[in-house]
C-alpha positions in Angstrom: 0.0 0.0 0.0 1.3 3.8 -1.0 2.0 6.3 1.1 0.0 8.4 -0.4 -3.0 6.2 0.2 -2.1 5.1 3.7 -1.5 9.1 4.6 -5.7 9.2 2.5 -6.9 7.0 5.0 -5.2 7.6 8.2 -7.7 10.3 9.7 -10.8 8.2 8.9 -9.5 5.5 10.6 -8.1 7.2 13.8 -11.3 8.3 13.6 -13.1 5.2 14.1 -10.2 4.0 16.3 -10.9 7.0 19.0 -14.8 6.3 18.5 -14.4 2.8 18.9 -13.3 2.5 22.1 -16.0 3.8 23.4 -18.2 2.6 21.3 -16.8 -1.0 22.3 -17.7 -1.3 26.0 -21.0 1.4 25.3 -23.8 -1.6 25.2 -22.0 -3.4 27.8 -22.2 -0.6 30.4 -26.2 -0.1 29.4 -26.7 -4.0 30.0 -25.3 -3.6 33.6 -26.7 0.0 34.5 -29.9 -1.3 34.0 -29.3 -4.6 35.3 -28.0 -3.2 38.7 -30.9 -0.8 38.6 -33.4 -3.7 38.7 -34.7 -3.8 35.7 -35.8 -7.3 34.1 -34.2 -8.9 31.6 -36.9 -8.1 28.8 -36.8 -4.4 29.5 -32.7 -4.9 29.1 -33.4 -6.7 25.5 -36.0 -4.1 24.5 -33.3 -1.0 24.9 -30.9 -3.1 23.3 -32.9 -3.1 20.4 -33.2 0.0 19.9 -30.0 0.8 18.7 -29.8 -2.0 16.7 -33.4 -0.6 14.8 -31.8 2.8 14.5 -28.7 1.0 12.7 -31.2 -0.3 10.2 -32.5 2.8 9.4 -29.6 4.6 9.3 -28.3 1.9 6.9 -31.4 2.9 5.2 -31.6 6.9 4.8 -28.7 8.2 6.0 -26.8 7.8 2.5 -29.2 10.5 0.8 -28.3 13.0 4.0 -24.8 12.4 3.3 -25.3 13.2 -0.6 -27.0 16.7 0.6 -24.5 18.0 3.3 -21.2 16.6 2.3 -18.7 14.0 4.4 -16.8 15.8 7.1 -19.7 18.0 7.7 -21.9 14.8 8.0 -19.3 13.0 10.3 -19.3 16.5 12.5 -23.0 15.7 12.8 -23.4 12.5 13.3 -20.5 11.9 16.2 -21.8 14.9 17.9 -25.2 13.4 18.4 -23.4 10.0 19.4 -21.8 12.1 22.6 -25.3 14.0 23.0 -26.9 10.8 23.3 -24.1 9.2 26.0 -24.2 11.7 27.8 -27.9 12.8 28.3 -27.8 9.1 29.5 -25.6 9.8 32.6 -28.0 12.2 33.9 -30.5 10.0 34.5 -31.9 6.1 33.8 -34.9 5.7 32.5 -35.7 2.6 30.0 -38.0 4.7 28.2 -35.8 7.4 27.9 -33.2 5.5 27.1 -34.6 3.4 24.3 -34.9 6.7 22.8 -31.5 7.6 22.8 -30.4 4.3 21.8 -31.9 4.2 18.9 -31.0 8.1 17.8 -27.9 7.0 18.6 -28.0 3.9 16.4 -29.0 6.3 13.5 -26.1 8.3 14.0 -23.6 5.3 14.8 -24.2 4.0 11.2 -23.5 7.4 10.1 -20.2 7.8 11.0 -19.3 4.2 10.0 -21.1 5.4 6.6 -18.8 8.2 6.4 -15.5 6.3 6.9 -16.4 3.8 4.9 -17.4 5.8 1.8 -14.0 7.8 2.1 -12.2 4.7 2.4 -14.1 3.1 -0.4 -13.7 6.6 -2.8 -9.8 6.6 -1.6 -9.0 3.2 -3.1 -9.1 1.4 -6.6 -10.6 -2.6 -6.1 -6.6 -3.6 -6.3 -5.7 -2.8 -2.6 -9.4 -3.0 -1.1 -8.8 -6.1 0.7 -5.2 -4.3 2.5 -7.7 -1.3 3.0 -10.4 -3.3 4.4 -8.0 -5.1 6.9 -6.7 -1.8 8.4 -10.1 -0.9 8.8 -11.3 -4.1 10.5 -7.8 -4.3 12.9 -9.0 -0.6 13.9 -12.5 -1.8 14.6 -11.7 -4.6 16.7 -8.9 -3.9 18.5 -10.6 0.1 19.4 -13.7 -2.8 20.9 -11.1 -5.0 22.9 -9.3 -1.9 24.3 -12.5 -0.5 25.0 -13.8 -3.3 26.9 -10.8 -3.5 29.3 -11.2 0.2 29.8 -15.0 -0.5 31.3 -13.9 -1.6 34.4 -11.0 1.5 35.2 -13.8 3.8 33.9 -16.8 2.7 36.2 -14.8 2.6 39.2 -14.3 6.2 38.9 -18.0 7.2 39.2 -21.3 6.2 37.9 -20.8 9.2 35.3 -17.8 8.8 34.1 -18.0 6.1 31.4 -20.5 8.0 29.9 -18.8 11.3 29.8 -15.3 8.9 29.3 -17.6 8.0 26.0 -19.1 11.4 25.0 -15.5 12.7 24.9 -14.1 10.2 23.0 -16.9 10.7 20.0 -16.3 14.6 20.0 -12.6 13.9 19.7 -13.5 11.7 16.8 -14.2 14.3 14.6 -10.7 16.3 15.2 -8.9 14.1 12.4 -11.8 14.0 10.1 -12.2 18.2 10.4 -8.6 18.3 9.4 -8.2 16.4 6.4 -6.9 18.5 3.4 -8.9 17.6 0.5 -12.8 17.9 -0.9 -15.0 14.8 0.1 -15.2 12.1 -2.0 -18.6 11.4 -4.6 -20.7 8.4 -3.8 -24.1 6.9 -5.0 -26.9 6.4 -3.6 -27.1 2.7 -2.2 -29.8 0.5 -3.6 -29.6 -2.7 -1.6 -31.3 -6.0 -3.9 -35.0 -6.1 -1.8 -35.2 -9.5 0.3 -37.3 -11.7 -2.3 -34.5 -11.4 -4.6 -32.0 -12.8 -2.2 -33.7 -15.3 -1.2 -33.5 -16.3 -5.1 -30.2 -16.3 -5.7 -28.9 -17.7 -2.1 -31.1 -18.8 0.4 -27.9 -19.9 2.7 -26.3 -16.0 2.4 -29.6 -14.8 3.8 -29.6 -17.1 6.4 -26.4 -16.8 7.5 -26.9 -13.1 7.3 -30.2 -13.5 9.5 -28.5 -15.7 12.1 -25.0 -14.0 12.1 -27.4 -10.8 13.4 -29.0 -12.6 16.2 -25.8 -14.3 17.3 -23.8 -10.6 17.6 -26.3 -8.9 19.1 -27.1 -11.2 21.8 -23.3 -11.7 22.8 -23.1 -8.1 22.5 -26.1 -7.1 24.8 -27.2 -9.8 26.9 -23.4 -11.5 27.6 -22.6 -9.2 30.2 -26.0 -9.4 31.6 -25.0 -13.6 32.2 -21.8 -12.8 32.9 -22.9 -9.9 35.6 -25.4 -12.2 37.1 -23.1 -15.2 37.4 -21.1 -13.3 40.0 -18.4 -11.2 37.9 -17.6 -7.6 38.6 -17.3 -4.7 35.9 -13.9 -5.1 35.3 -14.2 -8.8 34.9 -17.2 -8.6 32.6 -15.1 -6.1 30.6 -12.3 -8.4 30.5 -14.5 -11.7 29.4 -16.2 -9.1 26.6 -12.6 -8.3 25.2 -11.5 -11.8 25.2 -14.5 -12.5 22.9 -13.9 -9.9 20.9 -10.5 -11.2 20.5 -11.5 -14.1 19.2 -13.6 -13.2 16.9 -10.6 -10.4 15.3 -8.1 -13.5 15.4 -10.4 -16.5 14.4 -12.1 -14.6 11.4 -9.6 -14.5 8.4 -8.6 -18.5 9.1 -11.9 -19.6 9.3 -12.4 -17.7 6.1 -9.5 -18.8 4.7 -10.8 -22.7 5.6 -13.8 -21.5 3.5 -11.7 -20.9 0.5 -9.9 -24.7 0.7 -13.1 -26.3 0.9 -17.3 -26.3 0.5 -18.4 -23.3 2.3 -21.5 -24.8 2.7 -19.8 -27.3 5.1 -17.8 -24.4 6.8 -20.7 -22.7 7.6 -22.1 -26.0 9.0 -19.1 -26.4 11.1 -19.3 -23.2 12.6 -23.0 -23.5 13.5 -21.9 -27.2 14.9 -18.9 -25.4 17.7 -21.1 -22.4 18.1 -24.1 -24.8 19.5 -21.3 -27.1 21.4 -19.2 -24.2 23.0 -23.1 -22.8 24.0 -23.4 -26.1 25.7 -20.2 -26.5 27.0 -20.7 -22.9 29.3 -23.9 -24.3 30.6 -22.3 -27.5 31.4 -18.9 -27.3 32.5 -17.1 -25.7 35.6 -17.7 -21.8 36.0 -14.0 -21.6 36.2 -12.4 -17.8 34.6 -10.3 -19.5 32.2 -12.4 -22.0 31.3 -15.2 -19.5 30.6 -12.6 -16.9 28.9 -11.5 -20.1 26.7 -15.0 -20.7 25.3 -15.5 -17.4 24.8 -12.9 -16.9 22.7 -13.6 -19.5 20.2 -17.4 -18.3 20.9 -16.7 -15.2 19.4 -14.6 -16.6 16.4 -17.3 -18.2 15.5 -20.0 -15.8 15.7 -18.0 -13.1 13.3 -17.3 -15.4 11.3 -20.4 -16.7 10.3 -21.3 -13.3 8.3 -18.5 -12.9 6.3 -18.6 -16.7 5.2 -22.4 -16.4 4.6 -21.4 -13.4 2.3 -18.2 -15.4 0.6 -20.8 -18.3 -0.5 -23.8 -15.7 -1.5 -20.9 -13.7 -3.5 -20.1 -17.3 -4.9 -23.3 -17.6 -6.9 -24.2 -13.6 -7.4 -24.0 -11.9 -10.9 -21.0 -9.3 -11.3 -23.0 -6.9 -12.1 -24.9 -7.5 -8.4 -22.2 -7.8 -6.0 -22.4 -4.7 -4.5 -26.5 -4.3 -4.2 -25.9 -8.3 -2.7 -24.3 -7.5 0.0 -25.6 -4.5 0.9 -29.2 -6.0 0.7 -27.7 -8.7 3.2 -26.2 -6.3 5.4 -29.5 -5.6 6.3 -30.9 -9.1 6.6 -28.1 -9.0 9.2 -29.8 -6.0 11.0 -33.3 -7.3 11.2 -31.7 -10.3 12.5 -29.9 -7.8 15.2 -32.9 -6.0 16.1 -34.8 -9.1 16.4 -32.2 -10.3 18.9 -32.8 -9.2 21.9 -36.9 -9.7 22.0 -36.8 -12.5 21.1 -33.7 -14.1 23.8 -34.6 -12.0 26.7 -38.0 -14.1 26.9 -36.7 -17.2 26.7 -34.2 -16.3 29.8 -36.7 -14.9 31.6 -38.4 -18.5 31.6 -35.5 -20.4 32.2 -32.6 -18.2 34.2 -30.4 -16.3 32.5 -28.6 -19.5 31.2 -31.6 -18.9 28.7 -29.0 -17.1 26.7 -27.3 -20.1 25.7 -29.4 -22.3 25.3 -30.9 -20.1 22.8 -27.3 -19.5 21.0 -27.5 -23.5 21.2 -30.7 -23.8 19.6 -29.7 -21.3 16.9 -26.9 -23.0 16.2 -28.7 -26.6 15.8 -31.1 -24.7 13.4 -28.5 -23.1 11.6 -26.5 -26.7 11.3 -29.9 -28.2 10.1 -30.7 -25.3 7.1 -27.4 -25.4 5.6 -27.5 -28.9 5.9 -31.2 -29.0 3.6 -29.6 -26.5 1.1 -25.8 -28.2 1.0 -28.8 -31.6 -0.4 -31.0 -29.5 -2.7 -28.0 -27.3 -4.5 -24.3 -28.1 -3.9 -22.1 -25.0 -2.9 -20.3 -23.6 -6.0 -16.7 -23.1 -6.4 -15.5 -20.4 -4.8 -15.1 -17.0 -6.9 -12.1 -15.0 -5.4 -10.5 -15.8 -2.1 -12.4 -14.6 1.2 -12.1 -11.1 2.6 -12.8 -10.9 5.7 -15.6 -8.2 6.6 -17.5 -6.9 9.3 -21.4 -5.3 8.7 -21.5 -1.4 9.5 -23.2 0.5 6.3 -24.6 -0.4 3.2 -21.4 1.5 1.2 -18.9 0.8 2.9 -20.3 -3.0 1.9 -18.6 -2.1 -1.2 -15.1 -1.9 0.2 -15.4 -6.2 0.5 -16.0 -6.4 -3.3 -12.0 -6.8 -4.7 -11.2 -6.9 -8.3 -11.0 -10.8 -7.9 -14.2 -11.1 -6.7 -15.5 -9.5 -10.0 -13.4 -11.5 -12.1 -14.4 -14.5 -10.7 -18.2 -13.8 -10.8 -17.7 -12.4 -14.4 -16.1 -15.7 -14.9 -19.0 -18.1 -13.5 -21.3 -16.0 -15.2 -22.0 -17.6 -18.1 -23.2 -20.9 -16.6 -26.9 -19.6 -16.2 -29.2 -16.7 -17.1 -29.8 -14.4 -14.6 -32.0 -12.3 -16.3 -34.9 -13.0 -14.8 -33.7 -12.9 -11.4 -31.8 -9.9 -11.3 -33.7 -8.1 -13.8 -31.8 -4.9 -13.7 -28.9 -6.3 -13.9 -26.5 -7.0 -17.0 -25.5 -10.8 -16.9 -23.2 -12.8 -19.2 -25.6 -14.7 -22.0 -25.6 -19.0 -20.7 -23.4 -21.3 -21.4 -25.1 -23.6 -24.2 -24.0 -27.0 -24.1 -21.8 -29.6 -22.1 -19.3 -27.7 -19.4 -15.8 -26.9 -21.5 -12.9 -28.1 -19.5 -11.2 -25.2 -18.3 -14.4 -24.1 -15.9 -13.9 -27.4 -13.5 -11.7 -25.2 -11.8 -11.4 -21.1 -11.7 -7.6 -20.2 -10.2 -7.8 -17.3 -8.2 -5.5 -15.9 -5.6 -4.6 -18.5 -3.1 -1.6 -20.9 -2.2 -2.1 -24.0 -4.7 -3.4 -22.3 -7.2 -0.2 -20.3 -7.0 1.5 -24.0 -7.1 -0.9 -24.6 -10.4 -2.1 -27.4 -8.5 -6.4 -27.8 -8.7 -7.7 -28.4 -5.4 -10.2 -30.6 -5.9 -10.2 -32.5 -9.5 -12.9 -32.2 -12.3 -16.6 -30.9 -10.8 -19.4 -33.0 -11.2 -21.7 -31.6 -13.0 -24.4 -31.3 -10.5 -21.6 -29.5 -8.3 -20.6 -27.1 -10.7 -21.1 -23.3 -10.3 -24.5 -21.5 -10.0 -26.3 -18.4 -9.0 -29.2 -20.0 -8.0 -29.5 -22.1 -4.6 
């Protein structure tokens, strides 16, 4: 990567690293406010929502506000209301109240990840996306681990100060953004494909999508609730939070890179198979710290995983001409499936103790395992198109920065083995391939090591194997 381009995306992502840590350990310090205040666990889930329905809309709208006003103006607005939000909620706790200012600040969250993204994604050509997108992603995560370990130093202090601790972090946010020498970038209005045609092309993508939402958001909001309950400080909650989070910044890219090697499909199935097991395994075994901070960490690996390799296999069978209004239309599958989260688990451990939470991570998982199972019988997973980048979902443009200039070969490449036109109507797709399979599409070469080696991984493709878009 060039100077030039590194200097182009430095502020924007010591932006998000400064409002990250805050960000990080924010829903965890909500979950045990309200849990020490007495509040039950269904009012906890409900607030948690919130945020997650104002990251849908803002995934939504906020695009067309950013087209109006411009990006560092937009990023000025957005992070301001973020610290408004925080710290009207250290005057006083109220779930009402709150759920309010959860959910603005939801709607403003996605705006500033909208507006890093998009200048990351106008700052770089689909050659060094992937290198761009990794910078952005080791900001993300290790800005939530840091954060996490900060909860407990900054709740000792005072009831107030994590909130003001946050506030301040989000106004400093903007300092690197407000000084960047150069116009904003241009960007287009995001038009994600509508769910109907998703579920056309890859009913697994949307699944995964789906079930990678309910997964996050219930580790994120109601983990430190069990954790809380069980008997663990703040400091120790905040620990066990960024050991999860570790996991899942570590785990990601090899499980993704197991994805390239071999049928997604069965990756997929695999990580639904530990996630329901290490769900099992917490409610079983000894409550011991490092046996708990163990299975969190391959917890979280799993969970952030399970979006980007949902997103690999739906990119596997999508049109070029679609990538980019794919994913972003399964970005937000993946925050229904977020806002749905919490409703939904909270009940569930109100009937059964707050181990309710894992046994409904369990019961996910078995489903999950079960679905991609059915659709690994009716359509085969397709050779994979480019190698996997690893991605986390924050806005529907910055979705763009995971589609590479491999990843559009390679679909360009699959293309021709079946019409698309009537799926994707809008979209320009390469005419079918008419007649028996020629011999060099068994296997597609892209970037990894044995195809490097010129060695094929896996032979000639049966025929009922071979590529699709549909399935």
């Amino acid at each position: 990567m060039s100077r030039q381009l590194l200097a182009m995306a430095l502020a924007p992502l010591l932006g998000l690293f400064i409002l990250g840590i805050g960000n990080g350990f924010l829903s965890t310090l909500i979950t045990l406010r309200l849990d020490g205040a007495g509040y039950s666990a269904l009012v906890i889930g409900w607030v948690s929502s919130a945020y997650f329905i104002g990251l849908a809309l803002g995934a939504l709208f906020n695009d067309r506000l950013l087209l109006r006003i411009g990006h560092i103006r937009a990023y000025g607005g957005f992070a301001s209301l973020v610290a408004v939000t925080v710290l009207l909620q250290s005057l006083w706790l109220d779930p009402y109240a709150w759920f309010v200012l959860r959910l603005i600040g939801g709607w403003a969250t996605v705006g500033v990840f909208l507006v890093i993204e998009s200048w990351l994604l106008a700052a770089a050509d689909p050659k060094v996306r992937g290198r761009l997108l990794a910078l952005y992603m080791i900001a993300l995560y290790a800005a939530g681990v840091i954060g996490q370990l900060l909860l407990g130093v900054t709740d000792a202090a005072g009831e107030m100060v994590p909130f003001v601790v946050i506030g301040l972090l989000a106004s400093l946010s903007v300092l690197p953004m407000a000084m960047i020498p150069r116009v904003s970038p241009l960007i287009e209005h995001a038009e994600p494909l509508p769910p109907h045609r998703l579920i056309t092309i890859t009913p697994t993508g949307v699944m995964g999508s789906f079930g990678s939402g309910l997964a996050v958001a219930a580790v994120y909001t109601l983990l430190p609730l069990y954790l809380q309950r069980s008997g663990l400080g703040v400091d120790r909650v905040g620990q066990m939070m960024a050991v999860m989070i570790l996991g899942a910044m570590l785990l990601q890219y090899p499980i993704g890179r197991c994805s390239d090697r071999h049928d997604r499909q069965q990756v997929l199935i695999l990580i639904g198979a530990c996630c329901a097991l290490i769900s099992l395994g917490i409610l079983v075994l000894p409550g011991e710290p490092w046996i708990l901070a163990g299975l969190l960490f391959f917890l979280g690996g799993g969970v952030f995983a399970l979006y980007p390799v949902a997103v690999s296999h739906a990119a596997d069978r999508a049109p070029a001409g679609a990538l980019v209004r794919m994913s972003q239309g399964l970005l937000l599958i993946n925050a229904i499936g977020s806002t749905l989260s919490p409703p939904l688990i909270t009940p569930v451990m109100t009937a059964l103790g707050d181990g309710g939470l894992f046994w409904s991570l369990g019961g996910l998982g078995v489903f999950l395992v079960l679905f991609f199972s059915w659709r690994r019988r009716v359509r085969p997973a397709p050779l994979p198109v480019a190698p996997f980048v690893a991605t986390t979902p924050q806005s529907v443009v910055g979705a763009e920065l995971s589609i590479t200039e491999e990843l559009v070969q390679g679909a360009l490449e699959h293309e021709h083995v079946e019409d698309l036109s009537e799926v994707v109507p809008d979209v320009d797709v390469a005419e079918p391939l008419v007649g028996p399979p020629r011999e060099e599409d068994d296997h597609i070469e892209y970037f990894d090591t044995e195809a490097e080696a010129g060695t094929p991984r896996d032979g000639p493709v049966p025929d009922e194997a071979r590529p699709s878009s549909i399935g």
